[in-house]
Rosetta silent file (secondary structure, phi, psi, omega in degrees, C-alpha in Angstrom):
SEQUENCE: XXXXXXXXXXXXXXXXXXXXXXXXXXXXXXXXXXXXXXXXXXXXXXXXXXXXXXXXXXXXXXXXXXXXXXXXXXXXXXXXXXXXXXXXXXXXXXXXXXXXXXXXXXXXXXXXXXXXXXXXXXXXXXXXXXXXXXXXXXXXXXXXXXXXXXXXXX
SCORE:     score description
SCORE:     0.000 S_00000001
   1 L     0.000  141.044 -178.766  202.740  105.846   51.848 S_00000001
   2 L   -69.248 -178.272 -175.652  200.605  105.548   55.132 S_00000001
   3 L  -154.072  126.380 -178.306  203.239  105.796   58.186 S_00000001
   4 L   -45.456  171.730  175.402  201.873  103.456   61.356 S_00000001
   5 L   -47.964  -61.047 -176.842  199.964  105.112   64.208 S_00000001
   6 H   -46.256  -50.100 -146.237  203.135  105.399   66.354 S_00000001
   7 H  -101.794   44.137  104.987  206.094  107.062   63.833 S_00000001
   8 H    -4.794  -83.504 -172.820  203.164  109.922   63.408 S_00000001
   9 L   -69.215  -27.364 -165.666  203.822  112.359   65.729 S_00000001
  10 L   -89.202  -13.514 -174.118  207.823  111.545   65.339 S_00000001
  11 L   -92.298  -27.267 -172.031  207.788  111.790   61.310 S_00000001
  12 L   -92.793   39.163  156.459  205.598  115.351   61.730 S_00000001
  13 L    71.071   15.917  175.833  208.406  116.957   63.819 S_00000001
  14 L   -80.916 -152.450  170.564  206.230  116.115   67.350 S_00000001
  15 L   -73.385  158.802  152.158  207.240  113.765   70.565 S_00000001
  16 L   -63.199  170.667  170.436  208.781  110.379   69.702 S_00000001
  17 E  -148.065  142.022 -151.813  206.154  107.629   70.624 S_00000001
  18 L   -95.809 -171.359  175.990  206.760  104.242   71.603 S_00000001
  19 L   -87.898    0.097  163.247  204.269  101.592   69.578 S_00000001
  20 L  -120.712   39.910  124.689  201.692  101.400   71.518 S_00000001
  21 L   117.503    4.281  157.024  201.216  105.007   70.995 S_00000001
  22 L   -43.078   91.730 -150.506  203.014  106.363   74.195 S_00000001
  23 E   -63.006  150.242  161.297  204.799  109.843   74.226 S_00000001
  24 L  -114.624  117.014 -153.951  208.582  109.210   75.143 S_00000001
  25 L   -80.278  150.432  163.149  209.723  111.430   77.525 S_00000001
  26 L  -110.164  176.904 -166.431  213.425  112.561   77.286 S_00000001
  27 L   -84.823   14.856  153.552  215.906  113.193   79.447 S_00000001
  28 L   -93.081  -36.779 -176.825  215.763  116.655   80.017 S_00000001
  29 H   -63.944  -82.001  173.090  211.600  116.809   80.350 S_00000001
  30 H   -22.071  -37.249 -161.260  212.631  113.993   83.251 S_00000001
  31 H   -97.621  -49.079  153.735  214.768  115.923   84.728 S_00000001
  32 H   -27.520  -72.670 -144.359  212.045  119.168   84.389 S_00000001
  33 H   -86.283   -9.326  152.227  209.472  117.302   85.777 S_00000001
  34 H   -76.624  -54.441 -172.544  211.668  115.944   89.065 S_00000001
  35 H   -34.280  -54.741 -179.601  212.867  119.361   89.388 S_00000001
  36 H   -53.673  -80.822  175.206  208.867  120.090   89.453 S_00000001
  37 H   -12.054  -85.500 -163.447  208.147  117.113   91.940 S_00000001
  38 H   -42.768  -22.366 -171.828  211.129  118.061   94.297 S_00000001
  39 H   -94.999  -44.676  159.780  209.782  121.780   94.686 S_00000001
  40 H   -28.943  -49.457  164.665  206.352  120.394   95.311 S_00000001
  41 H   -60.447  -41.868  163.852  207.462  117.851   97.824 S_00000001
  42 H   -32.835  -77.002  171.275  209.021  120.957   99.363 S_00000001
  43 H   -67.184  -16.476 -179.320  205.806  122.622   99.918 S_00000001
  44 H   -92.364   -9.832  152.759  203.790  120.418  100.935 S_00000001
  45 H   -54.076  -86.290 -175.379  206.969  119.776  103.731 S_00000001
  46 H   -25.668  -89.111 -150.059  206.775  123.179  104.602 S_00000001
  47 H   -33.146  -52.380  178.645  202.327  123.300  104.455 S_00000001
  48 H   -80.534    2.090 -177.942  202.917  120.275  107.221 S_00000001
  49 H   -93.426  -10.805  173.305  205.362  121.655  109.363 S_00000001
  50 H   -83.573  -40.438  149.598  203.385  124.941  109.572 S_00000001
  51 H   -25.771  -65.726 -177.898  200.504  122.330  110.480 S_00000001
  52 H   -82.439    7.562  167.591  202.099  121.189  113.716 S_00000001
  53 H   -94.629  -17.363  176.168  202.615  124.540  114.581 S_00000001
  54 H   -70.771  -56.816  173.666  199.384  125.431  114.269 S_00000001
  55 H   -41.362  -53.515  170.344  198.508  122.410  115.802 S_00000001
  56 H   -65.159  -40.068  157.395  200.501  123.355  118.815 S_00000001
  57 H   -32.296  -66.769 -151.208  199.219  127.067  118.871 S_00000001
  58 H   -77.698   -8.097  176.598  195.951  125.729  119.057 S_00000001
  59 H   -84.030  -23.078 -175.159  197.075  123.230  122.312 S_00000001
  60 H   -64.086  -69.512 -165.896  198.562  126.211  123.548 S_00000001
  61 H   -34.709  -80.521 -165.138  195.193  128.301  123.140 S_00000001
  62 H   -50.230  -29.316  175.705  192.864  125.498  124.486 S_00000001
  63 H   -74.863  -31.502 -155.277  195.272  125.064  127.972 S_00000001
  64 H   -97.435   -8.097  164.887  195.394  128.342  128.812 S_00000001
  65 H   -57.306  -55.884 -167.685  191.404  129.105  127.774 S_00000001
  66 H   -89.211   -9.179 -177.326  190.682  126.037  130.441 S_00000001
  67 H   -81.065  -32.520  157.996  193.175  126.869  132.860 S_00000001
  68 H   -58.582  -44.713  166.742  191.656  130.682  133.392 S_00000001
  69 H   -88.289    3.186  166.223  189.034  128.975  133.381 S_00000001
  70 H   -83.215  -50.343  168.703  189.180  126.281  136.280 S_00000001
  71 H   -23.186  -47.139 -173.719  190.901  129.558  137.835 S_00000001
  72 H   -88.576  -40.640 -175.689  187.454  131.675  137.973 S_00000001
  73 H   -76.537   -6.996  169.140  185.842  128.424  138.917 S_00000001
  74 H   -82.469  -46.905  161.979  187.897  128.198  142.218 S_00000001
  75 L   -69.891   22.417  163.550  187.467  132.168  143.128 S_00000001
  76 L   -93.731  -45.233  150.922  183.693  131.786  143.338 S_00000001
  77 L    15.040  -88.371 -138.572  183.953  130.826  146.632 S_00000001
  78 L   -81.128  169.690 -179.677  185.805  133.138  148.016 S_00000001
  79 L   -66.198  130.638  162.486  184.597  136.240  149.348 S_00000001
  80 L   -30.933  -48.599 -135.353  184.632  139.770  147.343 S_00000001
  81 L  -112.248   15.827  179.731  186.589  141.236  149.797 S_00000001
  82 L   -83.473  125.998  172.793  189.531  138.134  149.762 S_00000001
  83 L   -52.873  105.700  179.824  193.014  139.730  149.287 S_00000001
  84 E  -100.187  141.100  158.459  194.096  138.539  145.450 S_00000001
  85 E  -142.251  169.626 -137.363  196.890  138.918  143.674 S_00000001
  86 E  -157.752   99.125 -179.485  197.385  138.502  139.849 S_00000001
  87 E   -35.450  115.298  141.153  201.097  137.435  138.076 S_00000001
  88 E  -112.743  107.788  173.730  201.984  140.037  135.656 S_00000001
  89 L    96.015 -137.717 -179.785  205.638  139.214  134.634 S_00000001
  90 L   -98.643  -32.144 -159.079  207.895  138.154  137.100 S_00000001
  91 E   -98.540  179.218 -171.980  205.897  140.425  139.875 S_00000001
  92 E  -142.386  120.840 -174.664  202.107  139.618  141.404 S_00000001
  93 E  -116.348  124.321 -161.232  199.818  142.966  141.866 S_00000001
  94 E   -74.800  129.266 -165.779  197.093  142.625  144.685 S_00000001
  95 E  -127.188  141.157  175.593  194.181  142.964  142.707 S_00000001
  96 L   -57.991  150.085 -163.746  190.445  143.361  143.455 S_00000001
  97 L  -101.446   19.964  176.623  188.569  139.595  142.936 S_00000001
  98 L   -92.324  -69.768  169.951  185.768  141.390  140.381 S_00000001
  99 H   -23.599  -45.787 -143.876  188.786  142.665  138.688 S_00000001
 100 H  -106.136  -35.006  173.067  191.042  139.724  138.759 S_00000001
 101 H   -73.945  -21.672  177.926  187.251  137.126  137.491 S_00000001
 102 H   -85.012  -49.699 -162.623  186.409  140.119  134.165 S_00000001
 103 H   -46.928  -69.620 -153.992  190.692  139.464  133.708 S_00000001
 104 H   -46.889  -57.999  175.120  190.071  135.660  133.518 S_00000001
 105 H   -14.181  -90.921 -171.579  186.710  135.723  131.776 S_00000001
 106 H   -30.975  -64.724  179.199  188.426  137.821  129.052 S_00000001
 107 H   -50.508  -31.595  166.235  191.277  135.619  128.829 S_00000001
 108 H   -94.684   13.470  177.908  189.204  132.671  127.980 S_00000001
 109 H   -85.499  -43.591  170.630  187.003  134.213  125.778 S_00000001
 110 H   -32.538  -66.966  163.156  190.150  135.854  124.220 S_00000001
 111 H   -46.446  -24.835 -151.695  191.683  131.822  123.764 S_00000001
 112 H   -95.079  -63.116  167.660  188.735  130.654  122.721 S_00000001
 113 H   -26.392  -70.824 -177.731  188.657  133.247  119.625 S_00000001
 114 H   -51.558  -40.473 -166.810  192.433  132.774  118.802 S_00000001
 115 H   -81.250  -55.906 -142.032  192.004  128.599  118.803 S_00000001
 116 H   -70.083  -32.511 -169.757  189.100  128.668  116.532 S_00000001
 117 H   -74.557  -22.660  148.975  190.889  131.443  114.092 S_00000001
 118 H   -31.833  -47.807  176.407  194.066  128.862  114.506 S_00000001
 119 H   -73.127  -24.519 -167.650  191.618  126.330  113.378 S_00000001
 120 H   -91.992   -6.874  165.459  190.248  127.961  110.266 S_00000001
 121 H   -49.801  -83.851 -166.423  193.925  128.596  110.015 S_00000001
 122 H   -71.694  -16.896  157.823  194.991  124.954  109.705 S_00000001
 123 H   -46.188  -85.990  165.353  192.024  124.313  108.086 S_00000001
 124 H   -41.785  -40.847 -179.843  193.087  126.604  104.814 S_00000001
 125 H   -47.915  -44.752 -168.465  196.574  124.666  105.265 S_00000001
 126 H   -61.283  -32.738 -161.887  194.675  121.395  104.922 S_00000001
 127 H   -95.702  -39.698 -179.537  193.102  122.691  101.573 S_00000001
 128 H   -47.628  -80.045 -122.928  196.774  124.110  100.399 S_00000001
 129 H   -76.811  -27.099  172.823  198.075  120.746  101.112 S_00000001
 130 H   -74.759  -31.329  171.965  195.416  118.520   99.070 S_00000001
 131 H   -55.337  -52.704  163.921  195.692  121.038   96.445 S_00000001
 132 H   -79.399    2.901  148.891  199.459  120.402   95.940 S_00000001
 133 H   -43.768  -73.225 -151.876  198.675  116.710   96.163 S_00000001
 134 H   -56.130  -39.781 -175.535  196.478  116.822   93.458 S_00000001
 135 H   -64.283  -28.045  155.596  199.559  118.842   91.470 S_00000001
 136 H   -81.298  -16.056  152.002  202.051  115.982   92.248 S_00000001
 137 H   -62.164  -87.214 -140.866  199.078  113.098   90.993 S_00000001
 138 H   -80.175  -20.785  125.262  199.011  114.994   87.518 S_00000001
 139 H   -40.889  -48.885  177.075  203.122  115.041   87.777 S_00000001
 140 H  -113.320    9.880 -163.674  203.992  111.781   88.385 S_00000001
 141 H    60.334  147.882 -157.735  200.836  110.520   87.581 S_00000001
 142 H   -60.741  -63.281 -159.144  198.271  108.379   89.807 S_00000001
 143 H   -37.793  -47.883  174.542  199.878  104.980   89.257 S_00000001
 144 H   -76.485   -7.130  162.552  203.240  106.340   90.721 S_00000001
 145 H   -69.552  -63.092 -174.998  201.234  108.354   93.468 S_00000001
 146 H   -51.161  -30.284 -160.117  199.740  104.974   94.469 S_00000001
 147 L  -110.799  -30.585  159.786  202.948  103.506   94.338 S_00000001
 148 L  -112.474   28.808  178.233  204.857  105.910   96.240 S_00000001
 149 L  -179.246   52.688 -177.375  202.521  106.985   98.728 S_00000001
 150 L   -89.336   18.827  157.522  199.917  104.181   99.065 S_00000001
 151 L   -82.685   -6.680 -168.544  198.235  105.092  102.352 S_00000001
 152 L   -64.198  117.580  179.829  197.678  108.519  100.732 S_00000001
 153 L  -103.197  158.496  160.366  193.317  108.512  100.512 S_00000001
 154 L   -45.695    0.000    0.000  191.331  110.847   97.925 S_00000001
């Protein structure tokens, strides 16, 4: 005897299938594939909260890059031979003003280095985080991605 399209897979010892040909998941493989969701949804928590930290690093970077540098643009003025002195710590050490303009340079070349590897940083997060996208669309599938996240773009 032929056996319909559906009771296949369920008469050869496979998944059940509903009739229009539809695997039926049970209720441990549900319960699998939240567990999988929920650790995903994890990481991609985590990927953005290491984001805004990055994010902040790099806000960090970028003040103190322009603030040496408005700094150097205010000692061109003054005279070599103007008494300086230059915060280390809690104390301030009278410093030469050649000395104290290669310090500043350096610090904002230094910042400027640190934000962009901060960017290529946050960058790589950004790539993480679309990656484990894509692994919760092939978990809950796109219709329920769309449906539980529809401002989410490709």
């Amino acid at each position: 005897p032929r056996l319909p399209p559906w009771a296949g897979a369920a008469a050869m010892g496979g998944k059940k299938v509903d009739k229009k040909g539809k695997a039926k998941i049970t209720d441990e493989e549900e319960a699998e594939v939240f567990k999988q969701v929920r650790e995903v949804q994890d990481r991609l928590e985590e990927l953005n909260f290491q984001a805004d930290q990055i994010k902040m690093n790099i806000r960090r970077c970028d003040m103190e890059g322009q603030r040496s540098n408005l700094t150097l643009k205010e000692l061109e003025p003054l005279t070599d031979d103007t008494k300086m002195y230059r915060q280390v710590g809690k104390m301030f050490l009278l410093q030469p003003k050649p000395d104290l303009a290669n310090h500043l340079r350096g610090t904002a070349a230094l910042k400027n280095v640190e934000s962009k590897q901060l960017q290529t940083a946050l960058q790589k997060l950004g790539e993480q985080a679309a990656s484990e996208a894509n692994s919760l669309k092939e978990l809950i599938g796109e219709d329920k991605m769309k449906q539980t996240f529809p401002n989410l773009q490709k």
